[in-house]
C-alpha positions as CSV (number, residue, x, y, z in Angstrom):
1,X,0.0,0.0,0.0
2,X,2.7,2.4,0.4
3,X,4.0,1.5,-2.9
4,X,0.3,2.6,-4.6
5,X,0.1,6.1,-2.3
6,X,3.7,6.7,-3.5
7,X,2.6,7.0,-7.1
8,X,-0.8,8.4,-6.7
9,X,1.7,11.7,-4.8
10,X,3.5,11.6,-8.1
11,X,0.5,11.1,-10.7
12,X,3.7,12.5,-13.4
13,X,6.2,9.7,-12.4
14,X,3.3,7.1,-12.9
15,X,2.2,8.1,-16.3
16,X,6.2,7.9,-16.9
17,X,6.6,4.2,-16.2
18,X,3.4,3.6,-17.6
19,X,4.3,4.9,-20.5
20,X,8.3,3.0,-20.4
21,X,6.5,-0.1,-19.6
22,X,4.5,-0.3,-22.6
23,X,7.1,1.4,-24.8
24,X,9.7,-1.8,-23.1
25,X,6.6,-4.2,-23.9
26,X,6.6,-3.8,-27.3
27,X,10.4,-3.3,-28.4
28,X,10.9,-7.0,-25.8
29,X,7.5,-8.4,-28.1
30,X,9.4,-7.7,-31.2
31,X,12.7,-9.0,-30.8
32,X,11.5,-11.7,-28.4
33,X,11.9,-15.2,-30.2
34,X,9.1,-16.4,-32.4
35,X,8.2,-20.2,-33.3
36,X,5.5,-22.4,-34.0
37,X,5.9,-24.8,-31.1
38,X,8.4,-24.9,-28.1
39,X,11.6,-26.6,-28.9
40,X,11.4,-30.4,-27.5
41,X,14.4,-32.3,-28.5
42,X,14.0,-35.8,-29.8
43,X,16.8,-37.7,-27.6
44,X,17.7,-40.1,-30.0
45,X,20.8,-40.7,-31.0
46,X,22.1,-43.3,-34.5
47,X,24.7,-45.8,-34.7
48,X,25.3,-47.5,-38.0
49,X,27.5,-50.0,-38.4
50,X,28.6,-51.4,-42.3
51,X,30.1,-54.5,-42.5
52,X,30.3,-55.6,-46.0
53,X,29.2,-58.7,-46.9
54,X,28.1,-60.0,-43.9
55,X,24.8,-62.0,-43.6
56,X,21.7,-60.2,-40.9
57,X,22.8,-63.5,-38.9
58,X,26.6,-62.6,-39.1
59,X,26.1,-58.9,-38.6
60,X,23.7,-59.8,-35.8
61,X,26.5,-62.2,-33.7
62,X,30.0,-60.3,-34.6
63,X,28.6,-56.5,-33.9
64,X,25.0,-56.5,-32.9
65,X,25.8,-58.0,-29.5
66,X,28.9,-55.9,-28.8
67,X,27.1,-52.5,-29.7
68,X,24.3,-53.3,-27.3
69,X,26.4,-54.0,-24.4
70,X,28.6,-51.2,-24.5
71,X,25.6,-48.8,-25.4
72,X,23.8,-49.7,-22.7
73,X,26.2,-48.9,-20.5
74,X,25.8,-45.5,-21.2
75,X,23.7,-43.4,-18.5
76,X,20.0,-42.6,-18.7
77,X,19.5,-45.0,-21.6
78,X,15.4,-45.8,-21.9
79,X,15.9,-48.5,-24.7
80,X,18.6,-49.4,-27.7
81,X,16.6,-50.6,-30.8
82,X,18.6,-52.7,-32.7
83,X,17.9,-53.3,-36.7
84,X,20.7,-56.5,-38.5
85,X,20.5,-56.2,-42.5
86,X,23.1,-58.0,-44.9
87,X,25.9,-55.9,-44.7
88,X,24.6,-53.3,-42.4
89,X,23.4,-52.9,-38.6
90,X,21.7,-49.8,-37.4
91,X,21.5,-48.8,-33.1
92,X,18.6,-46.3,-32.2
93,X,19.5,-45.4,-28.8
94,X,16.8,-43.6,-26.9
95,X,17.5,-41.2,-23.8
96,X,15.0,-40.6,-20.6
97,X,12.8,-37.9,-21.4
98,X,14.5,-36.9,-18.0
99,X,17.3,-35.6,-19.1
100,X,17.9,-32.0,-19.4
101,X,17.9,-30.3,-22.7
102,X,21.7,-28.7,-21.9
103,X,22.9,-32.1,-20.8
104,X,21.9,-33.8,-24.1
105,X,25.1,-32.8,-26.0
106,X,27.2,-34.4,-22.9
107,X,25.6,-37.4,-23.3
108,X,26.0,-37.4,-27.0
109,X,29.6,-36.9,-26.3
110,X,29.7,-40.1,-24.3
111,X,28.0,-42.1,-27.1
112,X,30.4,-40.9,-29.4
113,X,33.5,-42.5,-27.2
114,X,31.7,-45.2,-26.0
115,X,31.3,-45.9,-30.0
116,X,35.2,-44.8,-30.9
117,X,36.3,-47.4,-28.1
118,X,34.5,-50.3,-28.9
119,X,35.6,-49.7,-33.3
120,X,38.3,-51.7,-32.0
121,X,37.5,-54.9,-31.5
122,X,34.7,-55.0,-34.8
123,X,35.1,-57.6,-37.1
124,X,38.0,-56.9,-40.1
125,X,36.5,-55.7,-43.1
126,X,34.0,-53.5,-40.8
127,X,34.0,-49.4,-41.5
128,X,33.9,-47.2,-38.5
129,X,30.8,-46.3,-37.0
130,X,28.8,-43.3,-37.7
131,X,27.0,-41.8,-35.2
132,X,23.7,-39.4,-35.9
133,X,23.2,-37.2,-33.9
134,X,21.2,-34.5,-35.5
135,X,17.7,-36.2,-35.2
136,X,15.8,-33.6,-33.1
137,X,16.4,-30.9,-36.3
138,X,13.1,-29.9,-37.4
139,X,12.8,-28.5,-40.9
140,X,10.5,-25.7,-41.1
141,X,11.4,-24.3,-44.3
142,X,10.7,-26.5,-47.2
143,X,11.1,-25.7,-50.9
144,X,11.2,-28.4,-53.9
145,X,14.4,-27.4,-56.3
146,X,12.9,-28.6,-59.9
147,X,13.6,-27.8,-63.4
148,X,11.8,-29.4,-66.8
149,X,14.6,-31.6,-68.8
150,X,17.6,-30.9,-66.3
151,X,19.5,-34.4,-64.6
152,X,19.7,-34.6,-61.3
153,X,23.4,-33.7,-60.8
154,X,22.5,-30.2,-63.0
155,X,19.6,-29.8,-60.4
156,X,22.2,-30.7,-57.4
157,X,25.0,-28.6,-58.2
158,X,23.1,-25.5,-58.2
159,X,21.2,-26.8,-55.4
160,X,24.6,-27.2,-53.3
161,X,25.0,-23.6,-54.1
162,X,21.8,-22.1,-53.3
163,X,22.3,-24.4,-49.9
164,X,26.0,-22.2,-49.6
165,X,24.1,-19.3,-49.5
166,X,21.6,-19.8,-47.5
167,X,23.6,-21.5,-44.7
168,X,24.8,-17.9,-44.8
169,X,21.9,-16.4,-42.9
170,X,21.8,-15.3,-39.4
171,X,18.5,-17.8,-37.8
172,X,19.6,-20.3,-40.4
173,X,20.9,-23.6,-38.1
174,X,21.3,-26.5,-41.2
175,X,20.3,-26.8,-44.6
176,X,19.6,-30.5,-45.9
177,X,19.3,-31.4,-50.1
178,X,17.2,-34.6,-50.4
179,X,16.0,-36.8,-52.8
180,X,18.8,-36.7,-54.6
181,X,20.1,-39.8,-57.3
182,X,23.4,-41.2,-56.4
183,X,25.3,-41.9,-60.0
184,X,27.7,-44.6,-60.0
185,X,30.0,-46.0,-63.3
186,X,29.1,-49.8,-63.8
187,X,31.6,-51.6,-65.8
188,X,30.5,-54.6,-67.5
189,X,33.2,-57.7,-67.8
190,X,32.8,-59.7,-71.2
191,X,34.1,-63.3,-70.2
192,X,35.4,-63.5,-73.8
193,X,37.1,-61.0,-73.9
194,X,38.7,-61.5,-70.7
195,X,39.5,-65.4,-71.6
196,X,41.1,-64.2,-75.0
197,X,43.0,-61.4,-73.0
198,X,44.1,-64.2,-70.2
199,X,42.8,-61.2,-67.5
200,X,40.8,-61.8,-64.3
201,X,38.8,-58.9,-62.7
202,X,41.1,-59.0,-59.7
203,X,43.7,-56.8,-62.3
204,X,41.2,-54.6,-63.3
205,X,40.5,-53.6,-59.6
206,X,44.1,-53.3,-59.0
207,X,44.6,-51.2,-62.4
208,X,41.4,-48.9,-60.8
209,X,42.3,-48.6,-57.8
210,X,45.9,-47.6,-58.8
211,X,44.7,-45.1,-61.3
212,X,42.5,-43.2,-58.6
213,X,45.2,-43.1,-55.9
214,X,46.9,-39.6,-55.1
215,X,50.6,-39.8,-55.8
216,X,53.3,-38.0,-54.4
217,X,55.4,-37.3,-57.2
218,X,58.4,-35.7,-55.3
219,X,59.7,-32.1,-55.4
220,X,62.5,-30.7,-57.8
221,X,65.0,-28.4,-56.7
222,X,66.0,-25.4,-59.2
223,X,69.4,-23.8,-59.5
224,X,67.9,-20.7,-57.1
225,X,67.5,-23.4,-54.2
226,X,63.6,-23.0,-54.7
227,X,61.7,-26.4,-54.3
228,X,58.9,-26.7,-56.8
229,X,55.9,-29.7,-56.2
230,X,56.0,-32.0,-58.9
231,X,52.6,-33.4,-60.0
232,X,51.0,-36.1,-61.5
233,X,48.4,-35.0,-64.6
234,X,45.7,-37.6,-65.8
235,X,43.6,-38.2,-63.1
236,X,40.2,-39.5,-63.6
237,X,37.5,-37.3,-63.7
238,X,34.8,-39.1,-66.1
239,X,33.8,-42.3,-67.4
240,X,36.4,-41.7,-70.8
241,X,39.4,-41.4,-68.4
242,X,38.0,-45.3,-67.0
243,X,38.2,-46.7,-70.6
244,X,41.4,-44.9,-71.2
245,X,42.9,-46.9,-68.2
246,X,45.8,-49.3,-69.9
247,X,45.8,-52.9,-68.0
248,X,49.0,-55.4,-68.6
249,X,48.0,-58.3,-69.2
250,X,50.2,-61.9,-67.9
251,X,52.1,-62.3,-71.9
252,X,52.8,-58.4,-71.3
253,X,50.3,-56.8,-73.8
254,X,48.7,-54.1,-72.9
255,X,45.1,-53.3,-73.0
256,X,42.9,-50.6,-72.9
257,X,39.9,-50.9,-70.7
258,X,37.3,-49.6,-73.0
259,X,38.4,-52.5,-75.4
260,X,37.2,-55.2,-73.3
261,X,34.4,-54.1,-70.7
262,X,31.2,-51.8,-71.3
263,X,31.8,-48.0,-69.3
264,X,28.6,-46.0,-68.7
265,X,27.3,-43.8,-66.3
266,X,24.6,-44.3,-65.1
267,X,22.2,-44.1,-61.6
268,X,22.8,-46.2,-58.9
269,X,19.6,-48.9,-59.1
270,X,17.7,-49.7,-57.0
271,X,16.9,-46.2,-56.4
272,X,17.1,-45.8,-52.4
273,X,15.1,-42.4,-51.7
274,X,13.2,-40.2,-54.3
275,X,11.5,-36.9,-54.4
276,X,8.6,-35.8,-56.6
277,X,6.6,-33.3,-57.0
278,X,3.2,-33.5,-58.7
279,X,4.7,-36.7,-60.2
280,X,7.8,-35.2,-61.3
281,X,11.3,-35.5,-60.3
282,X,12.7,-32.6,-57.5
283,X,15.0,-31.9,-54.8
284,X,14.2,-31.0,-51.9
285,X,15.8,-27.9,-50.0
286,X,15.1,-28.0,-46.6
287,X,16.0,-25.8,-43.8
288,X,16.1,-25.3,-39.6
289,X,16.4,-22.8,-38.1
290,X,18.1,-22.0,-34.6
291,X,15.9,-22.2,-31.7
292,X,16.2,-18.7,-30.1
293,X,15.8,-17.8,-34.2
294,X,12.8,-15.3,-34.9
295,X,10.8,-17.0,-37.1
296,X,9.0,-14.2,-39.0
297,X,12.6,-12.7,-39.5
298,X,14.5,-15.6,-40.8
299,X,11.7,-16.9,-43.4
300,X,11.5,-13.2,-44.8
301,X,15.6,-13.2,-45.0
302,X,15.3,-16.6,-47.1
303,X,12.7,-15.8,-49.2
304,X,14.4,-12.5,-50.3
305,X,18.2,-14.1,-50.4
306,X,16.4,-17.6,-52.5
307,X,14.9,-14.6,-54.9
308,X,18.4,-13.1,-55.9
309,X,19.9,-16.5,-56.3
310,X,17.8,-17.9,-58.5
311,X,18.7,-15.0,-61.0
312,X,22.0,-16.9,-61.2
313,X,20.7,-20.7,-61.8
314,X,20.0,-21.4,-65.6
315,X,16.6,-20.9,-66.7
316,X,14.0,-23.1,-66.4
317,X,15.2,-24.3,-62.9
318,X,13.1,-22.9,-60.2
319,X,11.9,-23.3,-56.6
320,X,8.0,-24.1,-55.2
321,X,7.5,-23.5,-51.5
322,X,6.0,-27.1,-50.1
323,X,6.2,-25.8,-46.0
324,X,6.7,-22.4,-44.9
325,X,7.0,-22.6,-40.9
326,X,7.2,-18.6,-40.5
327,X,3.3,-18.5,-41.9
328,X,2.3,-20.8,-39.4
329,X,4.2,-18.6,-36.8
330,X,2.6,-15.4,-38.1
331,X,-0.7,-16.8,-38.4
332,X,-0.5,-18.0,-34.5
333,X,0.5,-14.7,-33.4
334,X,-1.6,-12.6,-35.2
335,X,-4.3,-14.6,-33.7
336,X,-3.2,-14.4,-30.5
337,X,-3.0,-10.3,-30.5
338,X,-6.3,-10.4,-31.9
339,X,-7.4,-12.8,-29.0
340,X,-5.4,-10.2,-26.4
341,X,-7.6,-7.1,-28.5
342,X,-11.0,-8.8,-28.5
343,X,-10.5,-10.2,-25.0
344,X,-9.8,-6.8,-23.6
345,X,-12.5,-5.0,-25.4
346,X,-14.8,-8.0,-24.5
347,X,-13.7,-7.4,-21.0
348,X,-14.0,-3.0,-21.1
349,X,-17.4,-3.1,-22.8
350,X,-19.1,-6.2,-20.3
351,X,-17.3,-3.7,-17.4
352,X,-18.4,-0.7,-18.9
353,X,-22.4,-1.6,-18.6
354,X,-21.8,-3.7,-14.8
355,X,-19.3,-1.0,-13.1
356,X,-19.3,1.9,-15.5
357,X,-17.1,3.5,-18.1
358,X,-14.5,4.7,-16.0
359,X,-14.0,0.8,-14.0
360,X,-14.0,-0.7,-17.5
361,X,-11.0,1.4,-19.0
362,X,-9.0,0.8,-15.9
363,X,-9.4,-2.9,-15.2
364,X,-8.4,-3.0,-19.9
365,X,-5.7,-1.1,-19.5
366,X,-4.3,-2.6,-16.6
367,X,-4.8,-5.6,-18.4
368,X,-2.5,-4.9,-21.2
369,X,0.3,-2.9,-18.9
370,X,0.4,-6.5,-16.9
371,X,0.8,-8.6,-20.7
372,X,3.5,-5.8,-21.7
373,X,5.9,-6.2,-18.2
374,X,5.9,-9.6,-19.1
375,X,7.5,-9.4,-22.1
376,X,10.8,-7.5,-20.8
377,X,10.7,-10.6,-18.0
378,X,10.0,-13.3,-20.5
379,X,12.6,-12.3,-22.7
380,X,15.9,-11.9,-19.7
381,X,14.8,-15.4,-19.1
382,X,15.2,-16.9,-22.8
383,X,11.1,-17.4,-23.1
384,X,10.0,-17.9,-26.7
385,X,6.8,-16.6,-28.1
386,X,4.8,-20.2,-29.4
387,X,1.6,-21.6,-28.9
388,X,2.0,-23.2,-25.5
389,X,3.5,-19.6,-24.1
390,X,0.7,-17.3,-25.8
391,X,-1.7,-20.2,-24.6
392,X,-0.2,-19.2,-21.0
393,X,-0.9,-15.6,-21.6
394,X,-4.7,-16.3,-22.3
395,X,-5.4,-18.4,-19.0
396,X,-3.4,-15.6,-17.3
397,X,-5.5,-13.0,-18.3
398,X,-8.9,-14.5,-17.0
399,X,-6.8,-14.6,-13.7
400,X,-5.7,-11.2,-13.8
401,X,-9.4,-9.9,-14.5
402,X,-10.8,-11.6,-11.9
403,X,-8.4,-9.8,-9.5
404,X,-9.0,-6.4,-11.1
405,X,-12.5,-7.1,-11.2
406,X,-12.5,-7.5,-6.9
407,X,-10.3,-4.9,-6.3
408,X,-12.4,-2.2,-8.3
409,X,-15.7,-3.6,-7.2
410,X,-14.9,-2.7,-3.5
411,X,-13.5,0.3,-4.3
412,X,-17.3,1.1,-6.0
413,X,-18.5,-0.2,-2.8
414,X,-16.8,1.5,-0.5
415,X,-17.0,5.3,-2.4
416,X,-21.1,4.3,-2.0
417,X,-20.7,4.1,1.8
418,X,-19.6,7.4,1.8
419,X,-15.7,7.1,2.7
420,X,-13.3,9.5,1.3
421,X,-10.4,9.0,-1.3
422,X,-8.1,8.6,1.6
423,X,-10.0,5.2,2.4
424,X,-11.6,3.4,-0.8
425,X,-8.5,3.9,-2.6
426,X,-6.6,1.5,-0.5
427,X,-8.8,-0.1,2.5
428,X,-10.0,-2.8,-0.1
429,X,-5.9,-3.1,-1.2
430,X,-5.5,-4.2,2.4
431,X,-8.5,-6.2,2.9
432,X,-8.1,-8.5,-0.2
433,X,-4.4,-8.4,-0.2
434,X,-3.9,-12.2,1.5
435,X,-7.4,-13.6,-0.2
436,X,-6.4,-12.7,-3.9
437,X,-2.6,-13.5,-2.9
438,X,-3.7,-17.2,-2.2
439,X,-5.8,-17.2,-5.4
440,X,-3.0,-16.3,-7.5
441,X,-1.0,-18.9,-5.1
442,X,-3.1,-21.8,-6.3
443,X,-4.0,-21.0,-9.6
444,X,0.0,-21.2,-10.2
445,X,0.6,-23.9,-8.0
446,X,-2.0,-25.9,-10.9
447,X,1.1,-24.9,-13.6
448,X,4.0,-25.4,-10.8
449,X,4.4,-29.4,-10.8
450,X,4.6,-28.8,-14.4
451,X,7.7,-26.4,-14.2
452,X,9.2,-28.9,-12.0
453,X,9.0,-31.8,-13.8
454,X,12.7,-32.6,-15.1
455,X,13.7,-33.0,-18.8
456,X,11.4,-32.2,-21.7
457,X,7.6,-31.6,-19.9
């Protein structure tokens, strides 16, 4: 009470902070953080193992069995999902929901030793282990990269360059390129011509694998006692380099690779992932953003970048917005301020014909300074603006009316009865004080064991 006759002595230092409250309110609104649901990681974490030419059965005994044990050693594992292919074993391992959203990298950490440790003692022939760790990434900008009578790796060149920019972006956390076609160069043995050549296929692997290695061709030292790097020209590049590889055969001829086996280029069959759009062959482009990223913002920045890069892709290859996350955001708060509006003038015009035109006006506005202090608040603490916070700020606001609305009403009362200014301003302050404290007590105290809860509630 001494803190309300202090400012009603200095009506010009009220209207002041009134004033820098809403003025804070709406600067700590705008650059306050704005997604389309709160950030709940997905504590998963992959393993895959490639062993090649191992049976499910084989891959299952020699690495299956190890994996598990040493993964679920790891602390606050809920469950390690195993999958044994030919050739290949996959390890989904599953955190408690427990754990804390800052401890997740440390745990991830731990995988990734616990995984480098145990590499060891795989099988030969096995290739290290590659853990995933970037599951809980949610794509909220989507685009489909397409162009009529372009290949896919036309389409994925300039789609690695429009990804180069946009990585660029402040908000911008990953960009991923999907559906793309891996190509691959088959060559085809002829058994004749390999008979009549007296060749088997393990000299052709040797002669390929020899082309394709990096070699250090030694340095040569010139009369000035500078060192110049010597290097070796004709590396592959294409399928005609392949053909062009000379092979020695066992009655020392030598043969050129094109003479004796089919070279193409080709796709890599079966096809493993695709992407389409209205039946037609597309990359995707897809994009996530960082989690204290303003939505709004970023997909603005994105849309204006993508717009001046694609005057520097060939014509005919364009972009088609699939899922545009910074719509949804826009769309949830612009209905939440017109919620906050209509509430408030729901709330001024139902007061206004119960308790008058004056009541009504003070119990609105008070409502909207409370909403604006608690934007300065909710930002220092890292809040974000989604739907589960603005859904806070509507169940708040019925509170905070009710409050107003007993606090106002006695004053009413009390000015009826005759008292002066000196008394209805402030003896209902002190009657309700404790009452509407242990209202607002329990009314939080619902939300409280919520707050509490460890890990991702």
């Amino acid at each position: 009470m001494k803190i309300t006759e202090f400012f009603m002595r200095r009506p010009t230092l009220f209207w002041s902070l009134m004033a820098g409250i809403i003025v804070a309110g709406i600067i700590c609104f705008i650059q306050m953080p704005k997604l389309e649901d709160p950030v709940v990681a997905t504590k998963q974490a992959m393993v895959v193992v490639v062993y090649p030419g191992a049976s499910a059965h084989e891959v299952e005994l020699d690495v299956a069995l190890k994996m598990e044990d040493a993964l679920r050693t790891l602390p606050n594992v809920k469950k390690v999902k195993t999958e044994c292919h030919d050739g290949q074993a996959m390890f989904t391992v599953e955190f408690l929901m427990t754990v804390a959203l800052d401890e997740l990298e440390q745990h991830f950490d731990l995988l990734r030793r616990k995984v480098n440790d145990l590499s060891a003692s795989l099988p030969q022939g096995c290739y290290p282990p590659v853990v995933v760790d970037d599951m809980m990434d949610v794509y909220g900008i989507f685009y489909a990269f397409k162009g009529e009578g372009y290949t896919y790796p036309e389409l994925y060149k300039y789609a690695r360059m429009i990804r180069r920019e946009l990585l660029a972006l402040p908000g911008v956390k990953r960009v991923n390129i999907a559906g793309n076609r891996d190509e691959v160069i088959n060559i085809v043995l002829s058994q004749e011509q390999l008979s009549r050549n007296g060749l088997v296929p393990v000299q052709i692997m040797s002669a390929l694998n020899g082309a394709s290695q990096t070699v250090n061709a030694g340095n040569y030292e010139t009369a000035d006692g500078e060192r110049l790097r010597i290097q070796v020209s004709g590396l592959i590049t294409d399928e005609a380099d392949i053909r062009d590889i000379l092979i020695q055969t066992t009655d020392g001829k030598t043969v050129r690779l094109g003479d004796i086996a089919r070279v193409e280029r080709t796709y890599a069959e079966p096809q493993r992932n695709g992407f389409f759009v209205s039946g037609k062959p597309a990359l995707a482009i897809c994009l996530a953003m960082e989690e204290d990223a303003i939505v709004p913002d970023v997909g603005k920045a994105v849309d204006k970048r993508l717009a001046e890069v694609m005057k520097q892709v060939p014509a005919g290859m364009e972009t088609e917005k699939i899922f545009f996350q910074p719509d949804k955001v826009d769309e949830a708060i612009t209905s939440f301020m017109w919620n906050l509006v209509e509430s408030v003038a729901i709330v001024i015009l139902v007061l206004i014909f119960s308790m008058g035109f004056r009541s009504g006006v003070i119990i609105g506005f008070g409502l909207i300074l409370t909403i604006a202090l608690s934007f300065p608040i909710l930002l220092t603490l890292g809040t974000t603006l989604q739907r589960i916070s603005l859904g806070a700020f509507i169940v708040a606001m019925g509170m905070l009316v009710d409050n107003a609305i007993v606090v106002m009403d006695g004053i009413l009362i009390d000015k009826q009865r005759g008292f002066g200014p000196k008394t209805y301003l402030y003896r209902i302050g002190r009657n309700t004080a404790l009452p509407l404290l242990g209202a607002t007590i329990i009314a939080a105290s619902t939300f409280l064991c919520i707050y509490l809860c460890p890990g991702s509630a």
